[in-house]
N, C-alpha and C positions, 0 to 999 in steps of 0.2 A: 246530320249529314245526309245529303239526296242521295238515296240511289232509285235508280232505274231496273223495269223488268218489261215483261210482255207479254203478250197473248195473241192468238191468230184469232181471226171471225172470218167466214166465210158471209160475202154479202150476197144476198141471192135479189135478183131481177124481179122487178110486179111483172111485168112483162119480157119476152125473150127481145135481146137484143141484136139485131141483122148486120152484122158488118163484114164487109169483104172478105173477110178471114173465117167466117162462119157466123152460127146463131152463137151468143150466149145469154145463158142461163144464173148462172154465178159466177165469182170470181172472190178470189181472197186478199186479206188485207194484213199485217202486222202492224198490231196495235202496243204502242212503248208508251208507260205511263209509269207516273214516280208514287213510289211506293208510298211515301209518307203521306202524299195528297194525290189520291187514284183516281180524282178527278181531270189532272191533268195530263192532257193525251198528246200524241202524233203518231202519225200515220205511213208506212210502208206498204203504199199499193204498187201493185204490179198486172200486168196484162200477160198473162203463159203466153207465149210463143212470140211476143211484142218486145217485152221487156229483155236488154240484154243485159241484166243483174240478176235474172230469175231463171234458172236451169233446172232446176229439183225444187221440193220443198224442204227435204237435208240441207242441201247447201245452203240455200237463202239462209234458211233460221240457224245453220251454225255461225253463218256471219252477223245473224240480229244477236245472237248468243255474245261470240266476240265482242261486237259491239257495247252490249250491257257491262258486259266485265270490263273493258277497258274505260269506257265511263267511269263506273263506280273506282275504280284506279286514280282516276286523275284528278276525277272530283275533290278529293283529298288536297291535293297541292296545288290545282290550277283554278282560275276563274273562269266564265261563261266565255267569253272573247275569245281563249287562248283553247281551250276546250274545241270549240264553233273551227276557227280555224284550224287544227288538228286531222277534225272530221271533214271538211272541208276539201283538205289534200288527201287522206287515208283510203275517203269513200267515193272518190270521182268516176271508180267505174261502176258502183252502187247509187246511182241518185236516187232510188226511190227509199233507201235507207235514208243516203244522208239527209232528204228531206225530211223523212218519219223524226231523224233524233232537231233539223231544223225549227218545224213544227212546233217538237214536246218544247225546247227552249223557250220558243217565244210563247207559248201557253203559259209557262211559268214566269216567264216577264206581266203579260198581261192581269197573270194569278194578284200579282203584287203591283198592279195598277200603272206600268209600265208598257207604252205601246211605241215600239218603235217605227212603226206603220201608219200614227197619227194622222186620218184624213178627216174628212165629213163623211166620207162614207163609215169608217168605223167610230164614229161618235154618232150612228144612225140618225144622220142630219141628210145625205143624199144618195140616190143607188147608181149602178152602176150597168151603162147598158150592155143587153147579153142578144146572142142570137138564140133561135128556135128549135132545137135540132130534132130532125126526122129522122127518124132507124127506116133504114132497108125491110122490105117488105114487099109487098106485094101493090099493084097498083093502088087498089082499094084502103088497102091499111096506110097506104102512103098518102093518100087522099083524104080518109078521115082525120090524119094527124094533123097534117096543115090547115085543116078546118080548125081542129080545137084549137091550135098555135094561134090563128086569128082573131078567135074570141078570146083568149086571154091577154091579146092586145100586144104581140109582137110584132115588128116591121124589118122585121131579118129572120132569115132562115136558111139556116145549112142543112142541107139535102146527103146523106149518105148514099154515092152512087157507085155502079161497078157492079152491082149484085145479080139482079134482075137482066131482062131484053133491053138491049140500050133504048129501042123503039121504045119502049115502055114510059123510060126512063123521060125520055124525048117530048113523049106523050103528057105525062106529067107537069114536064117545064111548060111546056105549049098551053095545058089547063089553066094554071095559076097564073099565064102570064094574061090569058083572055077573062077570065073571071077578075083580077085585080090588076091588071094594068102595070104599070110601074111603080106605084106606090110601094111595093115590097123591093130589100133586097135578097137576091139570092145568092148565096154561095153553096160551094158543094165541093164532096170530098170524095178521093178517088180512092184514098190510100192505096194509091200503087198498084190499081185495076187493071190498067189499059196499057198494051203492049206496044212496043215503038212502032210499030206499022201499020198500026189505027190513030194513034196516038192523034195526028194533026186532023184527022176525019172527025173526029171524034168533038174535039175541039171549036172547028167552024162549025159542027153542027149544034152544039151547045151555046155558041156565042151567038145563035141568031133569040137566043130568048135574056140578052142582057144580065148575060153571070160577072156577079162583081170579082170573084177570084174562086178557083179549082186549087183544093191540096193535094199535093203528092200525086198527079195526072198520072206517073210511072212509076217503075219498082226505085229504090234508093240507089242508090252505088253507078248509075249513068248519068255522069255528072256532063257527058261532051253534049248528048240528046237534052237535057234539062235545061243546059245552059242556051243553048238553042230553040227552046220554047219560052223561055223567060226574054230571050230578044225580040222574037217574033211577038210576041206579047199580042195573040191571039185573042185568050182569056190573061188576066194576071192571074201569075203562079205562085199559090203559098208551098214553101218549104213547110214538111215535121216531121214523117220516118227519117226524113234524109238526114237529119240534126241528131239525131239519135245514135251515139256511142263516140260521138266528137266533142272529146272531154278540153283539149288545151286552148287557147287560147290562139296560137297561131295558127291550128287547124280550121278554128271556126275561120279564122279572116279568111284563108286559104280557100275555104268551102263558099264566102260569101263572095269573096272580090271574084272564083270562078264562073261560078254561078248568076251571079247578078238577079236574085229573084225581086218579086215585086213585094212580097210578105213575107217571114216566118212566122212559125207559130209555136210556141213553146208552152211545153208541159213540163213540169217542175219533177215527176216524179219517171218521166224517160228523157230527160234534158240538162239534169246536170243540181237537182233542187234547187232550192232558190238564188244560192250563189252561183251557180253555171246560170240560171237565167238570166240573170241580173249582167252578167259577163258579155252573152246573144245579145241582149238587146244595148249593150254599150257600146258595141262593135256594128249592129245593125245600123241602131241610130247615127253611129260617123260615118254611116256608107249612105245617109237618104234611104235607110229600106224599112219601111214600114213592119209592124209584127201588134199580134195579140196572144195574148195569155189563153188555154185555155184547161181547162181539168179531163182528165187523163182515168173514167173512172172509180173518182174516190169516192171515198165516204165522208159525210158533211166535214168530220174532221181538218182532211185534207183538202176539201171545197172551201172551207171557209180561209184557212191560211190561203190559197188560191185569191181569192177574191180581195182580202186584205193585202196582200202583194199588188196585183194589178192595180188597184185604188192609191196606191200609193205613188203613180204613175200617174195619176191622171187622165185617163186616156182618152182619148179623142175619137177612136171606132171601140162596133163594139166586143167585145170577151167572149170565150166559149164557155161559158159558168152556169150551165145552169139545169145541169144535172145530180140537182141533190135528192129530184125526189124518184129517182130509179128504184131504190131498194125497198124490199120489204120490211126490212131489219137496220137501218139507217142508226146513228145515233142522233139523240135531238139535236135541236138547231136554233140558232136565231137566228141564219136565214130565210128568206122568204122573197117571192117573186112579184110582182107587179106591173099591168102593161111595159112587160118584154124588160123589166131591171129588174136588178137583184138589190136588195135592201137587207141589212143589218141590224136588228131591234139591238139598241144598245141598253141593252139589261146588265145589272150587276152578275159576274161571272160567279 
C-alpha cells in the first residue's frame, strides 16, 4: 500500500535574486515523496510574501501534515482519479500543495512507464522554446547577463523591471536595442512596480524600444486602470499576480472577459496547479487571449512537471522555463538548455 510523507529543503540562490519585492537569497520548498519508492517526488514551492497558501511555516506544513494523512486514508479505498479529484476541489486555495501531491502522482505514473503528457518533447525527441530572464540588478550586472544570455544563444529575453532608476532601466533597452537591433525579443516584468500616475509615461516611454508584452505594469486588484491599459494596448499587457487567489471558474471568465488582456501567464504553483491552469488557459483560449506557462521558482522537480505540461500544449511562443539552474542545492535533472530551448534527456527514470 502507498503512503506518502515529506520533508522541507530550503533551496538557496548561486547568485542573489533582484525582484521588485526585494533581493533573495533563499527560499523553501516542501518536498512529498512515497515512502516505499523515495525516489518519487513533488514539489510545494512557495514565494513568502507572494504566495497566498503560505502565511507561516506552521500553517503550511500542518496543511502538507493533513495532506499526508488524508492520502494515506483514502489510498486504501480510492484510485488515483478519484483521489486527484478530491485534491483538486479540497486544495484550491493551496495550489502550490495541490501541485506538490499533482507532481508526486504523475512521477509515479511515469515510475511505471505511464505518461499522460506524451509529447516529443518528453520522448527527448524536441525542446521547447524559453525566454532569457534577467534579475534586477544593477546597470552593469544587467548588462553582463544579457551578454551571456546571447552567447548561449537566446532570441528572447525577459527583463525584471521596477527595481532600479527607470532612466537606467530605459538606458538598458536603448543599449540592446542599438547593439542588436531587432533580432531579439523583449519582454519585461513589472510585477506591480508602477503606480497609476506614471503608469502610461512609463509605458510610451518603453514602447519606443519595441517591447513585445509588460507583466503586471500595476499593483493587482485595479481591475477598471488595467482594463484600460490592455485597450490602449500601448505595450501588450500580460496578466500573473492579478490571476493569483481566483480559484472558480466563473471568476476567472469575470477577470478575463473584464479585463481583456493580451496574455496571461500562469504558474501552476500561485495559479491553481495544473488543474486550475489547465482551467486559465480553456477560458483564455475561448476568449482569443494568448498565455504562456512559466515556473514560479521551483526546483528541477517542479520545473520539469512545468515544462512537461506546457509541451503538452504545443506551444507556439515561448515558456518562462528556464530557471533550473538557480540553485546551489537543486535536485538533478534531465533537463538541460540549448540555444534559448529546454530539452529533456529521455533516460530511463
Amino acid at each position: 500500500m502507498l503512503k506518502i510523507n515529506f520533508f522541507r529543503k530550503n533551496l538557496k540562490f548561486k547568485s542573489p535574486a533582484g525582484t521588485s519585492r526585494g533581493i533573495l537569497y533563499e527560499k523553501p520548498s516542501w518536498i512529498f515523496y512515497i515512502e516505499e519508492a523515495q525516489h518519487i517526488l513533488g514539489e510545494c514551492s512557495v514565494i513568502p510574501g507572494l504566495s497566498l497558501d503560505y502565511q507561516s511555516e506552521d500553517q503550511f506544513e500542518n496543511k502538507i501534515k493533513w495532506v499526508c494523512q488524508t492520502f494515506n486514508s483514502l489510498i486504501q479505498s480510492q484510485d488515483q482519479v478519484k483521489i486527484l479529484s478530491f485534491f483538486s476541489n479540497e486544495l484550491k486555495a493551496f495550489p502550490s500543495i495541490l501541485f506538490g501531491i499533482e507532481t508526486l502522482l504523475y512521477n509515479l505514473n511515469l515510475d511505471r512507464a505511464i505518461d499522460p503528457f506524451d509529447t516529443e518533447f518528453s520522448r527527448g525527441k524536441k525542446g521547447i522554446s524559453i525566454n532569457g530572464l534577467i534579475w534586477m540588478g544593477s546597470s552593469d550586472e544587467m548588462l553582463t547577463q544579457i551578454g551571456q544570455k546571447i552567447i548561449e544563444g537566446y532570441s528572447i529575453l525577459k527583463l525584471k523591471i521596477g527595481a532600479i532608476e527607470l532612466s537606467k532601466e530605459l538606458e538598458i533597452l536603448k543599449n540592446i536595442r542599438d547593439t542588436y537591433g531587432k533580432k531579439l525579443e523583449l519582454r519585461v516584468d513589472a510585477n506591480g512596480a508602477f503606480g497609476a500616475s506614471e503608469v502610461r509615461d512609463i509605458l510610451f516611454e518603453l514602447n519606443k524600444y519595441d517591447i513585445h508584452s509588460i507583466e503586471q505594469p500595476i499593483e493587482k486588484g485595479n481591475w477598471k486602470l488595467m482594463k484600460a491599459l490592455c485597450k490602449e494596448a500601448v505595450i501588450p499587457v500580460a496578466l500573473d499576480e492579478e490571476l493569483i487567489g481566483i480559484n472558480l471558474p466563473e471568476k476567472k471568465k469575470e477577470l478575463l472577459q473584464t479585463i481583456r488582456p493580451q496574455f496571461i501567464i500562469l504558474k501552476p504553483s500561485l495559479h491553481g496547479g495544473v488543474y486550475g491552469c489547465s482551467e486559465w488557459i480553456e477560458i483564455a483560449e475561448s476568449m482569443n487571449i494568448n498565455w504562456w506557462l512559466t515556473s514560479a521558482l521551483e526546483s528541477n522537480i517542479g520545473l520539469e512537471m512545468i515544462a512537461r505540461f506546457a509541451a503538452h500544449y504545443k506551444p507556439k511562443i515561448a515558456q518562462g522555463l528556464g530557471t533550473g539552474g538557480l540553485f546551489t542545492n537543486n535536485f538533478p535533472s534531465p533537463l538541460f538548455i540549448e540555444s534559448g530551448k529546454l530539452y529533456l534527456r529521455n533516460e530511463k527514470r
